[in-house]
N, CA and C atoms as an extended XYZ file, in Angstrom:
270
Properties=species:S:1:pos:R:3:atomname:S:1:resname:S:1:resid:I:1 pbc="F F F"
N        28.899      112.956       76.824 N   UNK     1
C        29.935      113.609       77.588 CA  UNK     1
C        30.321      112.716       78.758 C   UNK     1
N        31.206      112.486       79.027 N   UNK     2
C        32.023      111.735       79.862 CA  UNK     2
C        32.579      112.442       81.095 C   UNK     2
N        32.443      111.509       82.146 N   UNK     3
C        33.199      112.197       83.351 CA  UNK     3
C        34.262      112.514       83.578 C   UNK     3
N        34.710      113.756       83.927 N   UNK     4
C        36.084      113.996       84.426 CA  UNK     4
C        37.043      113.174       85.029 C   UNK     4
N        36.097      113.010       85.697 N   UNK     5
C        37.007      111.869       87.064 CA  UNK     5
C        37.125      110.449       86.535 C   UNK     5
N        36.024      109.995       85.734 N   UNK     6
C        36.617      108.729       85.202 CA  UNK     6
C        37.786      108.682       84.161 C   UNK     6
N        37.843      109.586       82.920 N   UNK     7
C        38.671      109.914       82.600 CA  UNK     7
C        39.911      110.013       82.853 C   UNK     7
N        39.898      110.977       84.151 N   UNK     8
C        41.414      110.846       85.191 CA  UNK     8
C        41.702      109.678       85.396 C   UNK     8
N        40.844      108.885       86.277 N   UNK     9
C        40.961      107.527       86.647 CA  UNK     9
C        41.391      106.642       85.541 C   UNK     9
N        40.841      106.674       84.068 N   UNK    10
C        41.215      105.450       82.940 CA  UNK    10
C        42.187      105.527       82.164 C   UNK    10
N        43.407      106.908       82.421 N   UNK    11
C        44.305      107.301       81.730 CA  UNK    11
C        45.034      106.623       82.587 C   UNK    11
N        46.451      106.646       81.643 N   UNK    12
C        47.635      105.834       82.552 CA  UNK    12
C        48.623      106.832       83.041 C   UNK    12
N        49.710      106.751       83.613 N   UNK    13
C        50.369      107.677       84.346 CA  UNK    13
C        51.273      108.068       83.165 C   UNK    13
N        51.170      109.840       83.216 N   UNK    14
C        51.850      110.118       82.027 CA  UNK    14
C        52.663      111.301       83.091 C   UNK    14
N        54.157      111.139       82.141 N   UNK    15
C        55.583      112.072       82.112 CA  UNK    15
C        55.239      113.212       80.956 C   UNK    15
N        55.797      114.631       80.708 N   UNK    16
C        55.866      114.998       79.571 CA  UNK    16
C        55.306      114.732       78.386 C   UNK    16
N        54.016      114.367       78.671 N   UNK    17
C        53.159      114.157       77.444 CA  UNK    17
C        53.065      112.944       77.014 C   UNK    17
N        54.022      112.298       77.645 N   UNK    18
C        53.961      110.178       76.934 CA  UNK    18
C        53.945      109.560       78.254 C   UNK    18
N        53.281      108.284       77.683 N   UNK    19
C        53.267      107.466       79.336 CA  UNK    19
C        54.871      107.533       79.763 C   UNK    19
N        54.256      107.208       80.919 N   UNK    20
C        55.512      106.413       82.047 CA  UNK    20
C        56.339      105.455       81.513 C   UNK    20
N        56.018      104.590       81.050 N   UNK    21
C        56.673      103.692       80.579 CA  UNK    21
C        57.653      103.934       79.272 C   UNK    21
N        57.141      104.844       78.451 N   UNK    22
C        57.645      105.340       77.273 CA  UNK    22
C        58.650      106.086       77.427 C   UNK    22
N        58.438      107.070       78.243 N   UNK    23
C        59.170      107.864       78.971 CA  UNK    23
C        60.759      107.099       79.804 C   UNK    23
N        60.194      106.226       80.631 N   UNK    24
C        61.446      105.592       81.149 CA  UNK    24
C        62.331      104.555       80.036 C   UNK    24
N        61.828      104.169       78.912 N   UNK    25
C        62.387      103.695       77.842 CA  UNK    25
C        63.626      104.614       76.796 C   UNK    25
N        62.812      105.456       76.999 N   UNK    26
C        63.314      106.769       76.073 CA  UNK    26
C        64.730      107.182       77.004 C   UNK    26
N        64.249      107.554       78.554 N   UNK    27
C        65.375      107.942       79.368 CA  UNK    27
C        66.646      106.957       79.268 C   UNK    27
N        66.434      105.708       79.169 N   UNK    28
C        67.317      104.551       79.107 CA  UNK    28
C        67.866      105.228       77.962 C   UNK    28
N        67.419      104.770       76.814 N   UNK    29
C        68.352      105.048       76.037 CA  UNK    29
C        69.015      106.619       75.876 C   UNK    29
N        68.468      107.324       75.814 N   UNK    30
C        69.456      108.663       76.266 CA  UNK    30
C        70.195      108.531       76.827 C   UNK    30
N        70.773      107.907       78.032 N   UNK    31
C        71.706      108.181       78.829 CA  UNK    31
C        72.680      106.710       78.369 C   UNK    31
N        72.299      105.948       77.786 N   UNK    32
C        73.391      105.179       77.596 CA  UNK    32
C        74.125      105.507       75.984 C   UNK    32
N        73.222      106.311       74.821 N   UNK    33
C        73.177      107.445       74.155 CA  UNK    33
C        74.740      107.939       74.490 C   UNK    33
N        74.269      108.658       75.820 N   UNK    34
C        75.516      110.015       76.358 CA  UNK    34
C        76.918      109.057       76.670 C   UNK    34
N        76.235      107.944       77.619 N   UNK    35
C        77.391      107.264       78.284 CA  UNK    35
C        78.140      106.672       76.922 C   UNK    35
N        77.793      106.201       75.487 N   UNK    36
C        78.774      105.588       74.961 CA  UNK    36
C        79.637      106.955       73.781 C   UNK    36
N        78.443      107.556       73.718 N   UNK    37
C        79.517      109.098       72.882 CA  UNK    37
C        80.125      110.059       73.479 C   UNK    37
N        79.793      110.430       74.657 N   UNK    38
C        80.005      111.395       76.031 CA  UNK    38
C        79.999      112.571       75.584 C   UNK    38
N        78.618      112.985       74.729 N   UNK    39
C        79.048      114.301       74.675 CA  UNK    39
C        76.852      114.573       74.239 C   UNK    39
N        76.931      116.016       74.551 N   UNK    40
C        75.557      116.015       75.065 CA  UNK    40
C        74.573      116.111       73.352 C   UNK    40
N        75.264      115.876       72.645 N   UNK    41
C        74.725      116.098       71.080 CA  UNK    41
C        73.916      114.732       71.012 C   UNK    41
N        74.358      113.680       71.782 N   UNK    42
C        73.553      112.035       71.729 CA  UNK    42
C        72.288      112.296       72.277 C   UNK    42
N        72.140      112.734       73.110 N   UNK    43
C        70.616      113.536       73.264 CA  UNK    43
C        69.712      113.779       72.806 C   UNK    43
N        69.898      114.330       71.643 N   UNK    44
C        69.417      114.789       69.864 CA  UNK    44
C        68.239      114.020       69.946 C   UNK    44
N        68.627      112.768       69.188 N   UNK    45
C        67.852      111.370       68.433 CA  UNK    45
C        66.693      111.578       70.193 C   UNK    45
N        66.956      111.159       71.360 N   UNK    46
C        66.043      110.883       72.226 CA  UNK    46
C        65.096      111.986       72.283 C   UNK    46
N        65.157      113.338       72.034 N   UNK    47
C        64.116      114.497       71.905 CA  UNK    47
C        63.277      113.716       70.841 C   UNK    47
N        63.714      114.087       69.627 N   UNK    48
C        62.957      113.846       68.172 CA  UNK    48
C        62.233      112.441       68.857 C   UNK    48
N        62.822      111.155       69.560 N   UNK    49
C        62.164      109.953       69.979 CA  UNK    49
C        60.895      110.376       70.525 C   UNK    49
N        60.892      111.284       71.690 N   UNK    50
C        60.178      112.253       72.625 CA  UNK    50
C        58.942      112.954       71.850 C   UNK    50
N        59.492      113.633       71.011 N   UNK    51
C        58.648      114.525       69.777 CA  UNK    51
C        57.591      113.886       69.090 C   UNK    51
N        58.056      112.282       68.723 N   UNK    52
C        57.177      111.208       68.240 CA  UNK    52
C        56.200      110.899       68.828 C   UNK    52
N        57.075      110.188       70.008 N   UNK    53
C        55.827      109.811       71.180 CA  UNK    53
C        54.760      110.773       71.730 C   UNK    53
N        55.379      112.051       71.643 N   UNK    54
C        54.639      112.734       72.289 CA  UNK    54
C        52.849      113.114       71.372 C   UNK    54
N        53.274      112.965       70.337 N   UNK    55
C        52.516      113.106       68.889 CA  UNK    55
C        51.504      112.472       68.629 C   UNK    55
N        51.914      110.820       68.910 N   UNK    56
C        51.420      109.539       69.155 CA  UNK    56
C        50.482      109.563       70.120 C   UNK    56
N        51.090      110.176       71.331 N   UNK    57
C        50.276      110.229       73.058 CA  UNK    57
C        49.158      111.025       72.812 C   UNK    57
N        49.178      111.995       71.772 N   UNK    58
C        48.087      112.939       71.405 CA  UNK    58
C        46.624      112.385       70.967 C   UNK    58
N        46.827      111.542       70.195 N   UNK    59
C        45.762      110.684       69.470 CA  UNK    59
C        45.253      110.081       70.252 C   UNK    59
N        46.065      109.063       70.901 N   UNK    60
C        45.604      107.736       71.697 CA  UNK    60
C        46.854      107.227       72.973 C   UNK    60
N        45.722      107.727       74.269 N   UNK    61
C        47.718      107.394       75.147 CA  UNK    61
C        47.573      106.136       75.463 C   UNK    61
N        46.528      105.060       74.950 N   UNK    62
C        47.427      103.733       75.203 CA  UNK    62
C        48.198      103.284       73.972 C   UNK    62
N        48.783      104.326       73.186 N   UNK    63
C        49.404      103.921       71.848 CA  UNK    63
C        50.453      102.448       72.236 C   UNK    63
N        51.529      102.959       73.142 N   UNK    64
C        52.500      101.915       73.328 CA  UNK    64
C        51.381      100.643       74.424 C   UNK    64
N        50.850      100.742       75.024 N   UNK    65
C        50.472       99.263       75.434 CA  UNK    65
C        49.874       98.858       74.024 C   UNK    65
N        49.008       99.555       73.345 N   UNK    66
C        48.377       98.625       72.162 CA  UNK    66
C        49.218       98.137       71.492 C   UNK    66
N        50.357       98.577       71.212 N   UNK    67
C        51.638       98.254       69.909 CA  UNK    67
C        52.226       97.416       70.752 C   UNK    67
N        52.973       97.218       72.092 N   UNK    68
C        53.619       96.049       72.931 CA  UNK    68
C        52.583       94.814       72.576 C   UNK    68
N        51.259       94.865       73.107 N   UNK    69
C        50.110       93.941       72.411 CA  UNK    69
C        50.158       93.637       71.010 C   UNK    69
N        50.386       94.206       70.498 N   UNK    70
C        50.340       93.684       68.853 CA  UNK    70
C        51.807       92.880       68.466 C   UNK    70
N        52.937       93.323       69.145 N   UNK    71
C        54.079       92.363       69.022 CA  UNK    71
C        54.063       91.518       69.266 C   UNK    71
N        53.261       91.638       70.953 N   UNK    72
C        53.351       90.034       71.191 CA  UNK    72
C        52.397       88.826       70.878 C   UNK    72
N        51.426       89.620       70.422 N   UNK    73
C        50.391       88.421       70.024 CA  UNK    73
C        50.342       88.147       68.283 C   UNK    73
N        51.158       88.957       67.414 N   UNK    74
C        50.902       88.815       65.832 CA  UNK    74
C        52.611       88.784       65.630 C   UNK    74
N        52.842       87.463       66.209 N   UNK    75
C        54.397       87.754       65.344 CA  UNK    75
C        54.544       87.678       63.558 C   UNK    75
N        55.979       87.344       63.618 N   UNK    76
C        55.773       87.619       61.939 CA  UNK    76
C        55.277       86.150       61.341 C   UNK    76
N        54.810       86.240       60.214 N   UNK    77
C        54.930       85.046       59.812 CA  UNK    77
C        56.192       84.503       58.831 C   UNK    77
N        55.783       83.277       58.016 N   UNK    78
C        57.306       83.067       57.582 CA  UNK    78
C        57.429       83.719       56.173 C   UNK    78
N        55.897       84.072       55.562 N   UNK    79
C        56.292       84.206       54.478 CA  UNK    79
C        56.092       86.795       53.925 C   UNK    79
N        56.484       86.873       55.288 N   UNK    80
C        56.413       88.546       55.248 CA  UNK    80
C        57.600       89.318       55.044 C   UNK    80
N        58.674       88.652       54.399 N   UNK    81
C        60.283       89.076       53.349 CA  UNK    81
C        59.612       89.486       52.097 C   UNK    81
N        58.445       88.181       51.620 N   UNK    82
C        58.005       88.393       50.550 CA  UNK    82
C        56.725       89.543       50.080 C   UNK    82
N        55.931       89.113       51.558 N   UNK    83
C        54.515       90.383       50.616 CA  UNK    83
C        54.816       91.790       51.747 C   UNK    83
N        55.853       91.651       52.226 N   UNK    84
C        55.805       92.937       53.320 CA  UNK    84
C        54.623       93.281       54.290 C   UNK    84
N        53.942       92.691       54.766 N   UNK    85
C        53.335       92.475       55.747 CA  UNK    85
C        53.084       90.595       56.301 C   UNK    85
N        51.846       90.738       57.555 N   UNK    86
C        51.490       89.680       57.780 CA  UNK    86
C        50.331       89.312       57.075 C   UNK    86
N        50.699       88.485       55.799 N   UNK    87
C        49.748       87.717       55.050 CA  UNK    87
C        49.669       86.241       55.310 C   UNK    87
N        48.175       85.409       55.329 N   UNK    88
C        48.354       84.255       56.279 CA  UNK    88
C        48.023       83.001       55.070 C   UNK    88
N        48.227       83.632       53.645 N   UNK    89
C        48.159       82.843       52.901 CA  UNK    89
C        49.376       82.318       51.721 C   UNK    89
N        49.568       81.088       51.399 N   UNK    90
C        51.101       81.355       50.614 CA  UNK    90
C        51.628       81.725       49.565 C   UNK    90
């Protein structure tokens, strides 16, 4: 059993159920969403976005730092058109 307080302390700052960061990603695009259709139905897609993350945040809330980490350190390779993933052999 684990401490409360460390717990508090080792989580990251969360909005509505998804980090901060996810959250202010999501807000971006919503509102530029609204700003290029102008009408409040563009909204839609950023809930269901919300709904995901929020889903995701359930399991594991460093979901998005681990996945930003995995982009940037496993890019693609050249030959993943062909076997649909990263395979490191030819």
């Amino acid at each position: 059993m684990s401490n409360p307080l460390f717990r508090a302390l080792a989580r990251p700052q969360m909005v509505a159920g998804v980090t901060y960061p996810f959250f202010v990603l999501n807000a971006i695009v919503a509102v530029e969403l609204f700003l290029v259709f102008k009408t409040p139905l563009a909204l839609l897609p950023s809930l269901v976005v919300h709904a995901v993350g929020y889903a995701a945040h359930l399991r594991d809330v460093h979901v998005m730092g681990l996945w930003l980490t995995r982009l940037s350190k496993t890019p693609r390779v050249k030959n993943y058109r062909l076997r649909g993933a990263n395979v490191y052999r030819p």
